[in-house]
C-alpha positions as CSV (number, residue, x, y, z in Angstrom):
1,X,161.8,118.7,141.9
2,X,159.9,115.1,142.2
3,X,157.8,114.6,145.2
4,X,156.0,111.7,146.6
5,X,155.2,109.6,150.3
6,X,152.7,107.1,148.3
7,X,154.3,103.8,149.1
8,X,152.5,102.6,145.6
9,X,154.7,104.2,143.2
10,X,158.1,103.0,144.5
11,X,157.1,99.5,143.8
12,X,155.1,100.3,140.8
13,X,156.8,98.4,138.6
14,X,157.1,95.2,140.5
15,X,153.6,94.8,141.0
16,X,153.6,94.7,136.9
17,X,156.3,92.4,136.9
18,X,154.2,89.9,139.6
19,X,151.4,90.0,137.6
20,X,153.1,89.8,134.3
21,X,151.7,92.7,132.1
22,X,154.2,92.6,129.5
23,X,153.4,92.0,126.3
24,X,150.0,92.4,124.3
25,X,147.0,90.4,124.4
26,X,145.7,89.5,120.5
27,X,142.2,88.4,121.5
28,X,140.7,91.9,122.6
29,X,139.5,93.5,119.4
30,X,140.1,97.0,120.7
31,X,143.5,96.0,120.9
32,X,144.3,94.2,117.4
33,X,142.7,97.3,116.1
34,X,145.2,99.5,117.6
35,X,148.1,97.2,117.6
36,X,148.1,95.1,115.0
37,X,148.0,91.2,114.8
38,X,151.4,90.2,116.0
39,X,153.1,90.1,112.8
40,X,155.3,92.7,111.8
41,X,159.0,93.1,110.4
42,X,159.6,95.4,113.2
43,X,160.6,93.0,116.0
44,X,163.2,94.8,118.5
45,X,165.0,92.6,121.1
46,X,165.4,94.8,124.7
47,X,167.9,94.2,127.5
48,X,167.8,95.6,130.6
49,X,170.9,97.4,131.6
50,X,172.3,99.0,135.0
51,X,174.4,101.8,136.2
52,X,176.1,102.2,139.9
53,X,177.6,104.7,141.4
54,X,178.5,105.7,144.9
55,X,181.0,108.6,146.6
56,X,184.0,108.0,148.0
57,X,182.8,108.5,151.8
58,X,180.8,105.4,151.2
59,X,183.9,103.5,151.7
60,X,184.7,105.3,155.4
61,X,181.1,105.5,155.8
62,X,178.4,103.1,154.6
63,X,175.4,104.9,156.2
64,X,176.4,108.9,155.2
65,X,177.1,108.0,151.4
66,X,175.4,108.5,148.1
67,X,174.4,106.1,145.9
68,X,173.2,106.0,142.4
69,X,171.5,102.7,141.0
70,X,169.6,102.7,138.2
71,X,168.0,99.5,135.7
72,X,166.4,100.3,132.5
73,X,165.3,99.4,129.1
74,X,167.6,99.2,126.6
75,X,167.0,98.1,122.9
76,X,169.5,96.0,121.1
77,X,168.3,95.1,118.1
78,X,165.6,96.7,114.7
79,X,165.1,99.3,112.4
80,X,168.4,101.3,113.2
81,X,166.4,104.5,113.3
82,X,164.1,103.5,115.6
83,X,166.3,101.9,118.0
84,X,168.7,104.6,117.9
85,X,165.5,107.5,118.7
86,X,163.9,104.7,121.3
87,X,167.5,104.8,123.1
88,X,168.1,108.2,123.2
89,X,165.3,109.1,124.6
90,X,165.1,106.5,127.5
91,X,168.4,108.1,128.4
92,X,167.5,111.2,128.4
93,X,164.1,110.1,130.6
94,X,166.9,108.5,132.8
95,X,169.1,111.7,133.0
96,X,166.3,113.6,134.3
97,X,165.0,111.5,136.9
98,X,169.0,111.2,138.4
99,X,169.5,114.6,137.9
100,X,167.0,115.8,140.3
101,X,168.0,119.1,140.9
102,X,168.3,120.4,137.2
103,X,166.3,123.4,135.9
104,X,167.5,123.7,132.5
105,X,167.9,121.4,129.7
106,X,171.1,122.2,129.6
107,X,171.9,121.0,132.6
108,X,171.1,117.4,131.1
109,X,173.1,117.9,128.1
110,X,175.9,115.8,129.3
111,X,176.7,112.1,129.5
112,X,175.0,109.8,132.8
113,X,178.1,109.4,134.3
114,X,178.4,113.0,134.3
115,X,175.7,114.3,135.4
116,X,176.1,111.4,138.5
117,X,179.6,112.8,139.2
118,X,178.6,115.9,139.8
119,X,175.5,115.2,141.8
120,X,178.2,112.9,143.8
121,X,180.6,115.7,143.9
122,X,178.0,118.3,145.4
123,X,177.7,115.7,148.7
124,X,181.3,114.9,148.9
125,X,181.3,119.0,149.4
126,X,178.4,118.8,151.5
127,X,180.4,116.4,153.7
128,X,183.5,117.9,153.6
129,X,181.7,121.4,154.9
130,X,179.3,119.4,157.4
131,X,180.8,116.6,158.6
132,X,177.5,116.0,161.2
133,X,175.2,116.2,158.0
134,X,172.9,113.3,158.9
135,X,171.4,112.1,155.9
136,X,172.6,110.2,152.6
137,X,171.7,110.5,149.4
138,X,169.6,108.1,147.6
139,X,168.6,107.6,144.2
140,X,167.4,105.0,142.4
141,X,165.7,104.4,139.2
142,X,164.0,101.5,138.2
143,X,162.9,100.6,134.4
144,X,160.9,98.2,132.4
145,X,159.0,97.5,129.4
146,X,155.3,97.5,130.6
147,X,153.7,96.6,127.1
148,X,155.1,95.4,124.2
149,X,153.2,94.7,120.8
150,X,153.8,94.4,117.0
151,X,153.8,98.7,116.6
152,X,154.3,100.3,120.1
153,X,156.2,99.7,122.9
154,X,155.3,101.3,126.6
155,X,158.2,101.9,128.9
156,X,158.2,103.0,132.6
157,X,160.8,104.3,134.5
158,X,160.2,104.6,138.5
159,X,162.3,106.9,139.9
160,X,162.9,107.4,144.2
161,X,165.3,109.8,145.6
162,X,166.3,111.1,148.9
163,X,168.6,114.2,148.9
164,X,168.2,115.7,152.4
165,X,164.8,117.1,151.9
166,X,161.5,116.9,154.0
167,X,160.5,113.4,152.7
168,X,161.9,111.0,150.2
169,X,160.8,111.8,146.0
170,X,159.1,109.2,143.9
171,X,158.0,110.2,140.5
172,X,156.8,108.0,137.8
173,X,157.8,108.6,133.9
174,X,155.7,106.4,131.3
175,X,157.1,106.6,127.8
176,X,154.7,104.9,124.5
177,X,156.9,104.5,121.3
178,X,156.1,104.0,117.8
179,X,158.2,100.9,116.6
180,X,158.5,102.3,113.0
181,X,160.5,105.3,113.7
182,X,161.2,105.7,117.2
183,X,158.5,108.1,118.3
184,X,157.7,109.4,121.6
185,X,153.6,108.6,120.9
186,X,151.3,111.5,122.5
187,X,147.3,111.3,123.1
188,X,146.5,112.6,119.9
189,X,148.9,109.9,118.7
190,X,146.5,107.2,120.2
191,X,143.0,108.9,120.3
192,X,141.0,110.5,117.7
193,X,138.8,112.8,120.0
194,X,140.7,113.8,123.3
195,X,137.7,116.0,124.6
196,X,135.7,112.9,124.8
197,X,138.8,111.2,126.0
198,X,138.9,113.8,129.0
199,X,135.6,113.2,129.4
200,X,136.0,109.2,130.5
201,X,139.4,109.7,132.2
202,X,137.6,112.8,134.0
203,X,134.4,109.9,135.0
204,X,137.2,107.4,136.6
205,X,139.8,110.0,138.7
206,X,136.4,111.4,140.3
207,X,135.4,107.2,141.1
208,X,138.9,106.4,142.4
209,X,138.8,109.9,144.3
210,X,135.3,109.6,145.3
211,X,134.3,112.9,143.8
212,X,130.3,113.3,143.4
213,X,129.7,114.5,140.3
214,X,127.9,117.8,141.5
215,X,131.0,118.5,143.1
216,X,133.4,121.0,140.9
217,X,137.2,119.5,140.8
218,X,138.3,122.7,142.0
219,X,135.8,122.7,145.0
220,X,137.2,118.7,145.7
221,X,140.8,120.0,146.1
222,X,142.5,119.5,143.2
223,X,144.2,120.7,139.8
224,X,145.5,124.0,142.0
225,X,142.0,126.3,140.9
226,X,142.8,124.8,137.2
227,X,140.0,122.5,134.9
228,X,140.9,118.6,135.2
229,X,143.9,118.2,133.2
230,X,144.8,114.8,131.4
231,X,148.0,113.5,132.7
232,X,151.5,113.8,132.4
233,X,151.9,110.2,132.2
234,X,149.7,107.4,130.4
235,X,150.7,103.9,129.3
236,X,149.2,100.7,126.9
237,X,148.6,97.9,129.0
238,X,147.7,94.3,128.1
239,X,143.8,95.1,129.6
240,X,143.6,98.6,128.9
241,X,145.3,102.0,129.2
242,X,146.7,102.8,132.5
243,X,146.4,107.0,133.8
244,X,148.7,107.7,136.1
245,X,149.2,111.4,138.5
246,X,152.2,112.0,140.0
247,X,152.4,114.0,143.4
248,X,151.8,117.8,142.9
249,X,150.5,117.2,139.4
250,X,146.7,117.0,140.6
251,X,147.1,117.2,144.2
252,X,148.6,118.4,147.1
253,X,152.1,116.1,148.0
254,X,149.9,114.7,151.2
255,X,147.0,113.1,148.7
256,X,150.2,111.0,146.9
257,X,149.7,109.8,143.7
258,X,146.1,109.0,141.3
259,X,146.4,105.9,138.8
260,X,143.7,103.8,137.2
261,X,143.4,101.5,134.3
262,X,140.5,101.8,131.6
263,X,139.8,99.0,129.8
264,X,140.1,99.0,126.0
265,X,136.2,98.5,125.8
266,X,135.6,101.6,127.5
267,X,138.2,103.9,125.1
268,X,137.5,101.6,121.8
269,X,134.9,104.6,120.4
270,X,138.1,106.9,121.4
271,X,141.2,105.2,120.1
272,X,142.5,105.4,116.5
273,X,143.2,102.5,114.2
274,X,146.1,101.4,112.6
C-alpha cells in the first residue's frame, strides 16, 4: 500500500502548474544535448482526460460515500506506435494508484471502470455490514505532463487515497517516455555512468536532509540498514532533473517524502547525448 502525511506531495503537481514547468527550455546546452533542438517529426498533441465515480450510498449519504476522481494525460495524436505504448502505460500507472489494495498484477488486468467497481463494491459491503463505519473513501489521482521536448516526454501522476486506514496515502508516480517508440525511459536510458550518478544524487538527499558527510545513511535513519538507493521515481524538468522519495521508500512514513532538483550543469558530465 501507498503511504504519506507530507502535505507537499498532494499538491505536487500544482505547484508545477503555478510555476509553469512544462515544456523544454532550448537555451541550456545540457539540455539541447539531451533533447534535441525543437524540431522533430515526432510532435504528439496530449489532452487531459477524467474519470468519476462514486457508490450508491453517496446519494443517501454525501459524507459516508466513496469517490473516485481521477485527471490524466492522454495522447491524441503521433507515431501510432508510440502513442498507443505511451497510453497504455499511463493507464496502467493509473490502475495501480486506484487500485490501492492490489498485490498481484493480475489484479490490474482489467479495465478502470472495473477495477473502480469493485473497489466501490467492497464499501458498499462494508456499509451494508457496518452501518456506523465512520469513514469514506477517497481517492483521487491527479495527472500532468511535467516536461515536454522534441524526444521525451515526463509525466506525473499524484495519487491521494483514504480508505479507512491510520492516515490518508499519497504517492507520487513519475513516468519519462521516448517519443519515437513509446518507451518507459530508465536511468541507464538517460545517464551514461549511474555510479557517478548515485554519487551526486547521494551529495544532494544528504544537503536537503542535512546529513554530515561523516555520518553513514544507515546511522542517519534511512534506506531500512540498506546502501542509499536511487529512487523509484525521477523526472526531466525545464532546469534540471527532479529526484523524488516517496514515504517508506527511504524513510520512515513520519519523515514524509525527499525531492530535489539538480540542475542540468551539475549532471551534464553524467547524461547521455542524443
Amino acid at each position: 500500500m501507498k503511504h504519506s502525511d507530507f502535505p507537499l506531495g498532494r499538491y505536487f503537481v500544482f505547484l508545477f502548474l503555478s510555476s509553469g514547468l512544462f515544456f523544454a527550455c532550448r537555451n541550456d546546452p545540457a539540455v539541447q544535448n539531451i533533447h534535441g533542438d525543437g524540431q522533430t517529426d515526432l510532435a504528439i498533441q496530449i489532452e487531459q482526460r477524467s474519470f468519476n465515480k462514486k457508490s450508491a450510498h453517496c446519494l443517501k449519504d454525501s459524507v459516508h460515500c466513496m469517490r473516485i476522481n481521477a485527471t490524466y494525460p492522454f495522447v491524441t495524436s503521433g507515431p501510432d506506435d508510440a502513442v498507443r505504448t505511451i497510453n497504455d502505460s499511463i493507464l496502467y500507472h493509473l490502475k495501480t494508484n486506484v487500485g490501492v489494495f492490489a498485490v498481484d498484477h493480475s489484479e490490474l488486468s482489467g479495465s478502470l471502470d472495473s477495477i473502480a467497481t469493485a473497489y466501490i463494491q467492497d464499501f458498499e459491503s462494508l456499509m451494508d455490514d457496518s452501518p456506523d463505519y465512520p469513514f469514506a473513501w477517497e481517492i483521487e489521482v491527479e495527472g500532468s505532463v511535467l516536461y515536454q521536448s522534441a524526444k521525451i516526454l515526463s509525466v506525473a501522476l499524484n495519487a491521494y487515497s483514504f480508505t479507512g486506514g491510520a492516515h490518508p496515502n499519497v504517492f507520487l508516480d513519475l513516468i519519462n517516455f521516448d517519443l519515437a517508440n513509446g518507451k518507459k525511459l530508465s536511468f541507464s536510458d538517460l545517464f551514461s555512468d549511474e555510479q557517478r550518478l548515485k554519487m551526486l544524487v547521494e551529495k544532494k538527499f544528504r544537503e536537503v536532509r542535512e546529513i554530515d558527510p561523516n555520518t553513514s545513511i544507515t546511522e542517519a535513519g534511512f534506506f531500512w540498514g540498506d546502501p542509499f538507493a536511487l529512487p523509484q521515481n525521477f523526472a526531466l524538468l525545464e532546469d534540471g532533473v527532479y529526484f523524488h522519495y516517496n514515504p517508506y521508500e527511504a524513510a520512515a512514513y513520519a519523515l514524509g517524502v525527499t525531492e530535489f532538483t539538480i540542475p542540468y550543469k551539475e549532471l551534464k558530465e553524467v547524461m547521455k547525448g542524443p
